[in-house]
PDB file of N, CA, C and O in Angstrom:
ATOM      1  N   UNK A   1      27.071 103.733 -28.745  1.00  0.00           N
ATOM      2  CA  UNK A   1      27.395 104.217 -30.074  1.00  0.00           C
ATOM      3  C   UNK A   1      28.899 104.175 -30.261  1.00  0.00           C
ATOM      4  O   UNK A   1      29.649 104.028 -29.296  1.00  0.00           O
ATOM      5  N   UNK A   2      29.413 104.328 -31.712  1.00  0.00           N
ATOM      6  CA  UNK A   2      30.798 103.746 -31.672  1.00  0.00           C
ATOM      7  C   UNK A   2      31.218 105.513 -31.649  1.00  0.00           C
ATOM      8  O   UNK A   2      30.526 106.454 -31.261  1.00  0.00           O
ATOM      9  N   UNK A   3      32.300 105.508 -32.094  1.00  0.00           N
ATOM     10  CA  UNK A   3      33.227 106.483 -32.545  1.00  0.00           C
ATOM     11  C   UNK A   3      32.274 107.515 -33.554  1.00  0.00           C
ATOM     12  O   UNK A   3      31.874 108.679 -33.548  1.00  0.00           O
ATOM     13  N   UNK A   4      32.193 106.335 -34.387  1.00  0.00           N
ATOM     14  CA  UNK A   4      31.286 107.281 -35.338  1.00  0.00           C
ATOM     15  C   UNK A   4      30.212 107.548 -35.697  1.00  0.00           C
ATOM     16  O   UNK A   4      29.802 107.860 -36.814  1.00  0.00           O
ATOM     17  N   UNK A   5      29.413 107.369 -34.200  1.00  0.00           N
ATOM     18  CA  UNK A   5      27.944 107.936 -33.884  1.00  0.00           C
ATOM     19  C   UNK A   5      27.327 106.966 -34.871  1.00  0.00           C
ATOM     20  O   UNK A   5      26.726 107.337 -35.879  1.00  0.00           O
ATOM     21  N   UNK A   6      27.571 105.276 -34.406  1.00  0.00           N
ATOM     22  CA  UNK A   6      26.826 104.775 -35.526  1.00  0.00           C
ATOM     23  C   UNK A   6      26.672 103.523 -34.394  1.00  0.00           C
ATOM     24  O   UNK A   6      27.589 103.276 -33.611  1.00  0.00           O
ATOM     25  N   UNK A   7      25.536 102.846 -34.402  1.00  0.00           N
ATOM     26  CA  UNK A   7      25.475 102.155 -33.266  1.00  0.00           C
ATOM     27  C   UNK A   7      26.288 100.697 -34.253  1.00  0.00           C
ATOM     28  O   UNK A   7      26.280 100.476 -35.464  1.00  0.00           O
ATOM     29  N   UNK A   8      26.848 100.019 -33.236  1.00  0.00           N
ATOM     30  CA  UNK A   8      27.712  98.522 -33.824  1.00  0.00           C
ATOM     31  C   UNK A   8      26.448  97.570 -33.913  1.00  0.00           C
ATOM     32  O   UNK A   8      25.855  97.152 -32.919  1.00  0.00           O
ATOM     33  N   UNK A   9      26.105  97.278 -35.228  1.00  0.00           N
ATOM     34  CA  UNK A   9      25.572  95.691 -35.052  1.00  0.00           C
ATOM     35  C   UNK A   9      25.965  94.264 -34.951  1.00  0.00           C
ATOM     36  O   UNK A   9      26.435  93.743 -35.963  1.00  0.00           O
ATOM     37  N   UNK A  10      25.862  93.695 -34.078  1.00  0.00           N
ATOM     38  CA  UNK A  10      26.244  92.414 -33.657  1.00  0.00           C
ATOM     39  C   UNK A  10      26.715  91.254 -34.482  1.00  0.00           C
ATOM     40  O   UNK A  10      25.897  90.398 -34.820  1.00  0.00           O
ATOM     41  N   UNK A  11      27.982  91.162 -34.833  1.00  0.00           N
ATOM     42  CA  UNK A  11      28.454  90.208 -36.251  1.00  0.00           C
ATOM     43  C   UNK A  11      28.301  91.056 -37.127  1.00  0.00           C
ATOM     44  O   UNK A  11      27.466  90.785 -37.990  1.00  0.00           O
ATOM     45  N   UNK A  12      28.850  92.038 -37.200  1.00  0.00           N
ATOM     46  CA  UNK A  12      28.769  92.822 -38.282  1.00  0.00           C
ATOM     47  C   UNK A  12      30.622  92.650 -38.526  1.00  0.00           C
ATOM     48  O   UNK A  12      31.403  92.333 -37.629  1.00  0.00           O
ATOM     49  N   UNK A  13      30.910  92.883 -39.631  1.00  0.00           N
ATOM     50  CA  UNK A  13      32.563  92.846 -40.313  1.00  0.00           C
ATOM     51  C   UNK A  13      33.402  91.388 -39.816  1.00  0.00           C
ATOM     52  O   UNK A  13      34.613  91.177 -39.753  1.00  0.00           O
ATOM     53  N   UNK A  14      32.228  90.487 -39.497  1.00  0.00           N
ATOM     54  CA  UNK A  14      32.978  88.774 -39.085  1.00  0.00           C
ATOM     55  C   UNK A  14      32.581  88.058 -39.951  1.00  0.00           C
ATOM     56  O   UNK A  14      31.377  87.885 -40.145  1.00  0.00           O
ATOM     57  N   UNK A  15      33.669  87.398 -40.766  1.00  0.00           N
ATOM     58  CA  UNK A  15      33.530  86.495 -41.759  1.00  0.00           C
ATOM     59  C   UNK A  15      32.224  85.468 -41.795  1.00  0.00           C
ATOM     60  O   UNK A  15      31.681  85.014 -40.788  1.00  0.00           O
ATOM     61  N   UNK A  16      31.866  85.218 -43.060  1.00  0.00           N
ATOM     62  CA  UNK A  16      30.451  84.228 -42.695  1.00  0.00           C
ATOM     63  C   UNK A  16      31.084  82.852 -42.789  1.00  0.00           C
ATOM     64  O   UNK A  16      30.319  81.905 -42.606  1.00  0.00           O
ATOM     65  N   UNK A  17      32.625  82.536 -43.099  1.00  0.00           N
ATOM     66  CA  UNK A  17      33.036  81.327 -42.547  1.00  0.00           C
ATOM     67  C   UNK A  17      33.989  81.533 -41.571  1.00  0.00           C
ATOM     68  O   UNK A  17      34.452  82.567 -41.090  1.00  0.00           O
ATOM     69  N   UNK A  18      34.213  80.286 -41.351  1.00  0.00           N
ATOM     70  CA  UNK A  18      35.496  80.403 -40.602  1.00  0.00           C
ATOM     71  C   UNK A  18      37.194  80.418 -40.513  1.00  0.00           C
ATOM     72  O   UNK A  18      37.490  80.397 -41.708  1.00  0.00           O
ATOM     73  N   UNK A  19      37.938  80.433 -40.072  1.00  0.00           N
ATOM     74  CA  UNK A  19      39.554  80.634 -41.071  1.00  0.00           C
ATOM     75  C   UNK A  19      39.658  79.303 -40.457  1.00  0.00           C
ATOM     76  O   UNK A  19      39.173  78.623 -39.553  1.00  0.00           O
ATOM     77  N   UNK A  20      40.543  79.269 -41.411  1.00  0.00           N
ATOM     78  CA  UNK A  20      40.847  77.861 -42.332  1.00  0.00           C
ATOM     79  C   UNK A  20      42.132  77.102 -41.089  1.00  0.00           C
ATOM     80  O   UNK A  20      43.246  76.738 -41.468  1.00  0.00           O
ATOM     81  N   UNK A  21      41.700  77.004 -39.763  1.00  0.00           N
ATOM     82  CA  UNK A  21      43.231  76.341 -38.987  1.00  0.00           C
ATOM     83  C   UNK A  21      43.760  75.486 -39.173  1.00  0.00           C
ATOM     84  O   UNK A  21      44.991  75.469 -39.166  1.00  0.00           O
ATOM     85  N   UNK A  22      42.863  74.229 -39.462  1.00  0.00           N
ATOM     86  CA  UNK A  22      43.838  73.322 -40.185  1.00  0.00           C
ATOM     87  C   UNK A  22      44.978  73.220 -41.336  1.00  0.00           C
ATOM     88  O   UNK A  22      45.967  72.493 -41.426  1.00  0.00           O
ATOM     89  N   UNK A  23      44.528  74.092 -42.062  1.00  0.00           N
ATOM     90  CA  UNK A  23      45.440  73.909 -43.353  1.00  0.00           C
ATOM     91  C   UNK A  23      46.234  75.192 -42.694  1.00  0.00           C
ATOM     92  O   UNK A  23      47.421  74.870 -42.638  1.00  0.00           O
ATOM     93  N   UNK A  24      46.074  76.320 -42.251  1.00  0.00           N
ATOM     94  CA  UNK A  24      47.192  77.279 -41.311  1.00  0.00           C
ATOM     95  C   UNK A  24      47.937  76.175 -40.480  1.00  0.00           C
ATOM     96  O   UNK A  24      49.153  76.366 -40.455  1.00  0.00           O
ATOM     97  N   UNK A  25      47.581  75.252 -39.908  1.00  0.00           N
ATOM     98  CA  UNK A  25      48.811  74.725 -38.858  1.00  0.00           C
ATOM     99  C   UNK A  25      49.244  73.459 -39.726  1.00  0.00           C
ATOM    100  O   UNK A  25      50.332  73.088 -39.285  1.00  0.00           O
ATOM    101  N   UNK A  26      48.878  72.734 -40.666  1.00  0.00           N
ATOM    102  CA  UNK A  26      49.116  72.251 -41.228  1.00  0.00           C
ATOM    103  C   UNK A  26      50.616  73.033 -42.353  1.00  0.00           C
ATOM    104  O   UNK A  26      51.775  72.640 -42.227  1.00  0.00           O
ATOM    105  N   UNK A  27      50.362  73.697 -42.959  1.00  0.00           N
ATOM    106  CA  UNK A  27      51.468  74.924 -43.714  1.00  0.00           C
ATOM    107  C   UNK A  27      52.617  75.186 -42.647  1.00  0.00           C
ATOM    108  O   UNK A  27      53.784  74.866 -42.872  1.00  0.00           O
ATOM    109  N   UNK A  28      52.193  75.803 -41.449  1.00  0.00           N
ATOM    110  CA  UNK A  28      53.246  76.449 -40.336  1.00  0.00           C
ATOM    111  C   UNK A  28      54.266  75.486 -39.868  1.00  0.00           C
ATOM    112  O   UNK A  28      55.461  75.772 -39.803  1.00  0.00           O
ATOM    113  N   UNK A  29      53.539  73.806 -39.396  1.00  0.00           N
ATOM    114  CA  UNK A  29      54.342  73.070 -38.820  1.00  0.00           C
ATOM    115  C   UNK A  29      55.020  72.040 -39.731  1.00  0.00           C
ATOM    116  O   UNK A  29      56.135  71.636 -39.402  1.00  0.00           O
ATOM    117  N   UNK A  30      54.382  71.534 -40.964  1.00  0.00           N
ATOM    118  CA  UNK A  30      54.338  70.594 -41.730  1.00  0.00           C
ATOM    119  C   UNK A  30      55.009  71.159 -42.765  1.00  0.00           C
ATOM    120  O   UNK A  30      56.055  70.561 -43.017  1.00  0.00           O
ATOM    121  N   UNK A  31      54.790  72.068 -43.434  1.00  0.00           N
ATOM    122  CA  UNK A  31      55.261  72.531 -44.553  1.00  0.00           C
ATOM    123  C   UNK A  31      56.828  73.793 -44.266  1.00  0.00           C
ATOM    124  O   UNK A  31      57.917  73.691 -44.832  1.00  0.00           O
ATOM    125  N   UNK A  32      56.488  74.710 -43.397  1.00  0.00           N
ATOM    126  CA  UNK A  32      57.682  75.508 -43.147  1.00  0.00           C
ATOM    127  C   UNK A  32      58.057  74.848 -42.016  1.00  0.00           C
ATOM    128  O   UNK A  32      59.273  75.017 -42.105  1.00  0.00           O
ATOM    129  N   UNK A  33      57.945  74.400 -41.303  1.00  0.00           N
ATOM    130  CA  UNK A  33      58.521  73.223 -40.029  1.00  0.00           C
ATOM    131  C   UNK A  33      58.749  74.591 -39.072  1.00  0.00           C
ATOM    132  O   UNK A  33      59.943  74.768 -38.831  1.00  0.00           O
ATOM    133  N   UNK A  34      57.935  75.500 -38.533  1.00  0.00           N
ATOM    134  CA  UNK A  34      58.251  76.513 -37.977  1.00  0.00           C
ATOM    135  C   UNK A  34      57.740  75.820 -36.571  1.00  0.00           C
ATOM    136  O   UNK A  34      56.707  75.155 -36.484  1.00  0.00           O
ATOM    137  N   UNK A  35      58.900  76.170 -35.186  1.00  0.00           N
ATOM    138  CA  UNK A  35      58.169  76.013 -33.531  1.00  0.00           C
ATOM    139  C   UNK A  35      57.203  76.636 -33.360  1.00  0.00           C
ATOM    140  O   UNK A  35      57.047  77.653 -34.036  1.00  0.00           O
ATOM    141  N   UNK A  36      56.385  76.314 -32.562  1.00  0.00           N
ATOM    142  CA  UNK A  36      55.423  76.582 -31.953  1.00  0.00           C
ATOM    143  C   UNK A  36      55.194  78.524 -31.704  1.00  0.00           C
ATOM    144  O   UNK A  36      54.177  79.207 -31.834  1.00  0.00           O
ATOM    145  N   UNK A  37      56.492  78.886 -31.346  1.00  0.00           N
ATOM    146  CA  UNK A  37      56.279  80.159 -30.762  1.00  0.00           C
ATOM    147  C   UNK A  37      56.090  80.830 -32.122  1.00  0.00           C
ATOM    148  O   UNK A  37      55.195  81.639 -32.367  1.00  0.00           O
ATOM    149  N   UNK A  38      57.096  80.380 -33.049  1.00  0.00           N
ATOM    150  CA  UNK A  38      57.186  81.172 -34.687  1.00  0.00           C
ATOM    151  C   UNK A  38      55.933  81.112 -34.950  1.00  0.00           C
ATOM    152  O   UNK A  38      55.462  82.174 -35.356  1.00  0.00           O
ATOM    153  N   UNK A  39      55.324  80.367 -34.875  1.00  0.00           N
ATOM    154  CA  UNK A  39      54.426  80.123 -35.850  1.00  0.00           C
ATOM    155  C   UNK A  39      52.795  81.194 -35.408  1.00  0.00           C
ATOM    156  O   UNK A  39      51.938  81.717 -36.119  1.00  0.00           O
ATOM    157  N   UNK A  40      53.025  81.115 -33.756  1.00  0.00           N
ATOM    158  CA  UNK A  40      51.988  81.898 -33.044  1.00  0.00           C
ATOM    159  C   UNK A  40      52.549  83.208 -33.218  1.00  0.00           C
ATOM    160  O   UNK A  40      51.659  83.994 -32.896  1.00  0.00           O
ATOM    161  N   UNK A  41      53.658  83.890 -33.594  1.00  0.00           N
ATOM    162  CA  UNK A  41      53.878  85.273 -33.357  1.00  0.00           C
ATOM    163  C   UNK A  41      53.716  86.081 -34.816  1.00  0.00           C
ATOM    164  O   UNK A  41      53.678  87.284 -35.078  1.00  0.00           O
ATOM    165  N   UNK A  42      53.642  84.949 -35.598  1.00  0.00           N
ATOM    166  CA  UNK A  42      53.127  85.467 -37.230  1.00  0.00           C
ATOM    167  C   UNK A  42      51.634  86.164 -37.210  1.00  0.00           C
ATOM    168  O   UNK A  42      50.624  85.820 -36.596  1.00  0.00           O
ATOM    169  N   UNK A  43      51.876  87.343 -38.165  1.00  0.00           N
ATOM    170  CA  UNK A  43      50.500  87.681 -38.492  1.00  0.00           C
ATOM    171  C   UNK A  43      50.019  86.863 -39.641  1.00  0.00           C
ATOM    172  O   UNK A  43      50.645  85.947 -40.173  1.00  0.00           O
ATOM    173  N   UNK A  44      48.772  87.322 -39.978  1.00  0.00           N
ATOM    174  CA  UNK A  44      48.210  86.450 -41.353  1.00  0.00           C
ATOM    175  C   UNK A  44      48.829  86.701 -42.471  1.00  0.00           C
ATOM    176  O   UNK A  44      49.050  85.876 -43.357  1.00  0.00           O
ATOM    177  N   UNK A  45      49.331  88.609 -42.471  1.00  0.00           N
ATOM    178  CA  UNK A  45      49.898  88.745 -43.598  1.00  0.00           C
ATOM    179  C   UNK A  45      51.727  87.907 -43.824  1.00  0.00           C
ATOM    180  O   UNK A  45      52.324  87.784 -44.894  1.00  0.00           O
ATOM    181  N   UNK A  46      52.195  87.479 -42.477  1.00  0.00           N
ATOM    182  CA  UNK A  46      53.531  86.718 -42.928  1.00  0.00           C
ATOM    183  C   UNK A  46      53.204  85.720 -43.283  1.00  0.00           C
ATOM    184  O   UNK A  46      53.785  85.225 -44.249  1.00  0.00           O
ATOM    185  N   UNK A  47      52.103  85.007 -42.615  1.00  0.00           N
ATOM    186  CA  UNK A  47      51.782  83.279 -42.891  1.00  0.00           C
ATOM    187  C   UNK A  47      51.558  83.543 -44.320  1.00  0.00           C
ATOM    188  O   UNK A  47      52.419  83.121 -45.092  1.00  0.00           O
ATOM    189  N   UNK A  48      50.416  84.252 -44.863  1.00  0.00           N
ATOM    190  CA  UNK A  48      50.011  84.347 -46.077  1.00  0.00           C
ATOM    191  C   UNK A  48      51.470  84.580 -47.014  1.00  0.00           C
ATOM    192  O   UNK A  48      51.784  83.791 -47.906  1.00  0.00           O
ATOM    193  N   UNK A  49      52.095  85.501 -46.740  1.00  0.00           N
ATOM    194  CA  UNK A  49      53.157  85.406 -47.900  1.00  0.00           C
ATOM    195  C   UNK A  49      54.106  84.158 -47.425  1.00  0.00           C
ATOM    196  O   UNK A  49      54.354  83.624 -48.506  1.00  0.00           O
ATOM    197  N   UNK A  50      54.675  83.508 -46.571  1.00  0.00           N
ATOM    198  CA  UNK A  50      55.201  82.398 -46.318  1.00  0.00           C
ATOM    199  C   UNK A  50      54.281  81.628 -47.546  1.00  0.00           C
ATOM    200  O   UNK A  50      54.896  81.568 -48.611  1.00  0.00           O
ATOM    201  N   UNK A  51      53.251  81.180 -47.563  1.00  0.00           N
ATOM    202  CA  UNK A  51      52.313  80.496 -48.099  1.00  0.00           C
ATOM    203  C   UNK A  51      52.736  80.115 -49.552  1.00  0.00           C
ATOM    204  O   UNK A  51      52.972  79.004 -50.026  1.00  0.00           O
ATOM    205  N   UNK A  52      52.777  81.830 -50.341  1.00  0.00           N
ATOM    206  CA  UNK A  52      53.100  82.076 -51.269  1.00  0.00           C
ATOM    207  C   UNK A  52      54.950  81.306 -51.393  1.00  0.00           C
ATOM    208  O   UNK A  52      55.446  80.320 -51.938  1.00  0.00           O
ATOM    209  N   UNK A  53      55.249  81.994 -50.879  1.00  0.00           N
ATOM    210  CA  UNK A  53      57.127  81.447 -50.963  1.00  0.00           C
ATOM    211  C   UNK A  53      57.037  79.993 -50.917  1.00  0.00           C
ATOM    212  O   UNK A  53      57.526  79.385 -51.869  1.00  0.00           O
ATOM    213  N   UNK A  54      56.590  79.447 -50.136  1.00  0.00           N
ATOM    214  CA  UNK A  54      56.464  78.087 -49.931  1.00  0.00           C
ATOM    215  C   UNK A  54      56.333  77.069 -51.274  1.00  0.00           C
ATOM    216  O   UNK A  54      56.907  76.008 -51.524  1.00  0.00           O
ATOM    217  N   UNK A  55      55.248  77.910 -52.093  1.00  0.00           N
ATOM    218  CA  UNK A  55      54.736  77.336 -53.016  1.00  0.00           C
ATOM    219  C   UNK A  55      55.769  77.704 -54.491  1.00  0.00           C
ATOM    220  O   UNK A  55      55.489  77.315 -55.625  1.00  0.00           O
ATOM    221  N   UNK A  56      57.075  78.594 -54.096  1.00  0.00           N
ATOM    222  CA  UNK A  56      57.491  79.006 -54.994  1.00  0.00           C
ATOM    223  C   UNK A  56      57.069  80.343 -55.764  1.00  0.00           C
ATOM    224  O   UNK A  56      57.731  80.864 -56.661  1.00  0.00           O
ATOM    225  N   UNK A  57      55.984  80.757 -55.313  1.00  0.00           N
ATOM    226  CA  UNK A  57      55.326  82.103 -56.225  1.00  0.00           C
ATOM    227  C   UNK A  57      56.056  83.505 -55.232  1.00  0.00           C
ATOM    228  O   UNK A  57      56.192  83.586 -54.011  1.00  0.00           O
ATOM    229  N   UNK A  58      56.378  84.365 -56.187  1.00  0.00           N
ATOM    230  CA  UNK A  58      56.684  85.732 -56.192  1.00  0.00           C
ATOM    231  C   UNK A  58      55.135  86.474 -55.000  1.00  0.00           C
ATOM    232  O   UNK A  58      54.159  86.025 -54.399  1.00  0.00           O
ATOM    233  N   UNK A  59      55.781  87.761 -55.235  1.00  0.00           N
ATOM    234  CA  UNK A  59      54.508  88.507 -54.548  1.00  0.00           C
ATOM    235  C   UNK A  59      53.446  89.000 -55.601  1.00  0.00           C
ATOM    236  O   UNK A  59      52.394  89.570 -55.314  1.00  0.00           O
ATOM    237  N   UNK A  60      53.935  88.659 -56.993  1.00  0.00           N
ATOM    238  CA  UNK A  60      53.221  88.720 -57.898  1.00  0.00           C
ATOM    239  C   UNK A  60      51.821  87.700 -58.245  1.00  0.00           C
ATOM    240  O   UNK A  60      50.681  87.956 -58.632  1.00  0.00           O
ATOM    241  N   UNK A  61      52.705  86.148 -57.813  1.00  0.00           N
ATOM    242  CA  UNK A  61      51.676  85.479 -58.250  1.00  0.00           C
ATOM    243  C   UNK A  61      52.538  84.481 -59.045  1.00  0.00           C
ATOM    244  O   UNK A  61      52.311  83.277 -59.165  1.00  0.00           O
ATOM    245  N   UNK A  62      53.729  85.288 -59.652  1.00  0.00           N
ATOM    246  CA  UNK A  62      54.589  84.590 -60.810  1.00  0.00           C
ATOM    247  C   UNK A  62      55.773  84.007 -60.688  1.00  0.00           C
ATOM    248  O   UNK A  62      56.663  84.847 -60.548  1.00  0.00           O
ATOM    249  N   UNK A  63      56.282  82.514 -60.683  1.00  0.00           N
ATOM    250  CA  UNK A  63      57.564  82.124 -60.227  1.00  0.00           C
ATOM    251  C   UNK A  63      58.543  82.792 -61.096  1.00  0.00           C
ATOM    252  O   UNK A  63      58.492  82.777 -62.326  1.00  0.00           O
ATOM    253  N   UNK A  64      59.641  83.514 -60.224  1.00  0.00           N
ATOM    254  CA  UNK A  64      60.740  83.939 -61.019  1.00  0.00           C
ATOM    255  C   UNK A  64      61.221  83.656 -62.191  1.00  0.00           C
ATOM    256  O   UNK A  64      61.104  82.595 -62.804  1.00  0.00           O
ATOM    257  N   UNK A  65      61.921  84.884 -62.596  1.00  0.00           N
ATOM    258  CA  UNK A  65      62.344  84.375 -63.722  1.00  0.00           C
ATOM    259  C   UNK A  65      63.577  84.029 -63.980  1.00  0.00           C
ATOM    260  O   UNK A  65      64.238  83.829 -62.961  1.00  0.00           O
ATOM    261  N   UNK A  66      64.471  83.798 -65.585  1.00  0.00           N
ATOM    262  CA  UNK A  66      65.356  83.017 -65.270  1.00  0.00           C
ATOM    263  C   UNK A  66      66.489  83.869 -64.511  1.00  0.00           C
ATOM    264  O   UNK A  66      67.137  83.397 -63.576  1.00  0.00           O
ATOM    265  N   UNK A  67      66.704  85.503 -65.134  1.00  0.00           N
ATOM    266  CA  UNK A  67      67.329  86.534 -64.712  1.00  0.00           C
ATOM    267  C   UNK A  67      67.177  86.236 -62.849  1.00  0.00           C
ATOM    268  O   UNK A  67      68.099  85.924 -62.095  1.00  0.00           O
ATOM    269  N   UNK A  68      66.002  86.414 -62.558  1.00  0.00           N
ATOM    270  CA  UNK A  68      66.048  86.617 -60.899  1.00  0.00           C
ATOM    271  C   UNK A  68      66.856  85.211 -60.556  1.00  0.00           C
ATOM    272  O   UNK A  68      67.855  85.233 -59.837  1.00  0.00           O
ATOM    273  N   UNK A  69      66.399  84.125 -61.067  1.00  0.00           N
ATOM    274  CA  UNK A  69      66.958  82.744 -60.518  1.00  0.00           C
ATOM    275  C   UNK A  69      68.928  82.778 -60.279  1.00  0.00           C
ATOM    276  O   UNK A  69      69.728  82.367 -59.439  1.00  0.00           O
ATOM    277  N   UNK A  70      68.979  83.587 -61.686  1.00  0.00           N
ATOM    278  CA  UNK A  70      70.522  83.619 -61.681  1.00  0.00           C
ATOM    279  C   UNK A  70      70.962  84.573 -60.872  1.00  0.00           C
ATOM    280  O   UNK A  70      72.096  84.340 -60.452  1.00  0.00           O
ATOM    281  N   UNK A  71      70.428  85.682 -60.452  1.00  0.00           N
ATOM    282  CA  UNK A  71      70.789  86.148 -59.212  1.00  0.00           C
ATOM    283  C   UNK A  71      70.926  85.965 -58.043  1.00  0.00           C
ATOM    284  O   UNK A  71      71.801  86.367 -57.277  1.00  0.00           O
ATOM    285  N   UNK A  72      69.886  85.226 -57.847  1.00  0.00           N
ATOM    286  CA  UNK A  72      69.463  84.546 -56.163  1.00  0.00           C
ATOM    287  C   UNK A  72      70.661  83.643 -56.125  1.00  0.00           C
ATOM    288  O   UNK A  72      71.467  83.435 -55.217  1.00  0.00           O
ATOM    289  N   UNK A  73      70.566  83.117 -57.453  1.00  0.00           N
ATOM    290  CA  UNK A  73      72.067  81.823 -57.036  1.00  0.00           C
ATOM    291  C   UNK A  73      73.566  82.164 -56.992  1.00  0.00           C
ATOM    292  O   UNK A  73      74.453  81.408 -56.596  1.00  0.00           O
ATOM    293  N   UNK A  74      73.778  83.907 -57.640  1.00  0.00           N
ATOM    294  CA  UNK A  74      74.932  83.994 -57.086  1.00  0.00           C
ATOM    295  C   UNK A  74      75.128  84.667 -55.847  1.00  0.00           C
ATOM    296  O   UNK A  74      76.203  84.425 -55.299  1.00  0.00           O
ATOM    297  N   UNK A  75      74.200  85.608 -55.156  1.00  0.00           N
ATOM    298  CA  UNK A  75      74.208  85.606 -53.978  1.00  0.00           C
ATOM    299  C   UNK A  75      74.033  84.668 -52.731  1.00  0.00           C
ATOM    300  O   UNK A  75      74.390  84.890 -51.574  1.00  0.00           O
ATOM    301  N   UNK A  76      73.350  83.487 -53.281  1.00  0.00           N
ATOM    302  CA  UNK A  76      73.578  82.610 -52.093  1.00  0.00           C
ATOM    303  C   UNK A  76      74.028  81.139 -52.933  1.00  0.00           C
ATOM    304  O   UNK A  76      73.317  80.198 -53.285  1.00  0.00           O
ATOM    305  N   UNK A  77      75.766  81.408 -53.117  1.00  0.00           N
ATOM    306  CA  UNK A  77      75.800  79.509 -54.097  1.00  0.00           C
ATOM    307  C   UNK A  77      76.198  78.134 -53.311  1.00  0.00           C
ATOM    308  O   UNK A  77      76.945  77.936 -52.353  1.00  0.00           O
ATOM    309  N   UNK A  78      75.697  77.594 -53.808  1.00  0.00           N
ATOM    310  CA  UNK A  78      75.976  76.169 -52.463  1.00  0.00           C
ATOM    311  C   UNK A  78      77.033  75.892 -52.416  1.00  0.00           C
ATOM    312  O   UNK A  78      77.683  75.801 -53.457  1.00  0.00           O
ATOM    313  N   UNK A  79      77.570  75.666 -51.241  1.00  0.00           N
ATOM    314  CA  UNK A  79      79.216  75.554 -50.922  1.00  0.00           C
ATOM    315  C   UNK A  79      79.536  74.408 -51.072  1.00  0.00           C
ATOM    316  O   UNK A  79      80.705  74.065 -50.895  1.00  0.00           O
TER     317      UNK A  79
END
């Protein structure tokens, strides 16, 4: 019995597919060009927001706007 006096059934809370590794190592090495070790010491939730950044989207969903753009560029301007 578990913790909570509830017996565990077998495959119970495991996805009915499988996660997606190709397109994960595909993104990690190909797309953020991250080594080997980076890329294994990420959780899902960094890969997943990497994912997002990658693609340009906010944590919203929404690519910046023009205000944020002009900020980002005076804190970091190309030399």
């Amino acid at each position: 019995m578990s913790a909570a006096g509830r017996r565990r059934v077998p495959g119970e809370g495991v996805p009915s597919h499988p996660f997606p590794w190709d397109e994960a190592l595909a993104l990690g090495f190909g797309v953020l060009r991250l080594s080997s070790d980076a890329f294994w010491r990420m959780t899902l939730r960094e890969l997943a927001a990497a994912a997002r950044g990658a693609g340009g989207r906010s944590a919203s969903g929404d690519p910046p706007g023009r205000d944020a753009l002009a900020a980002l560029m005076r804190a970091h301007p190309d030399a």
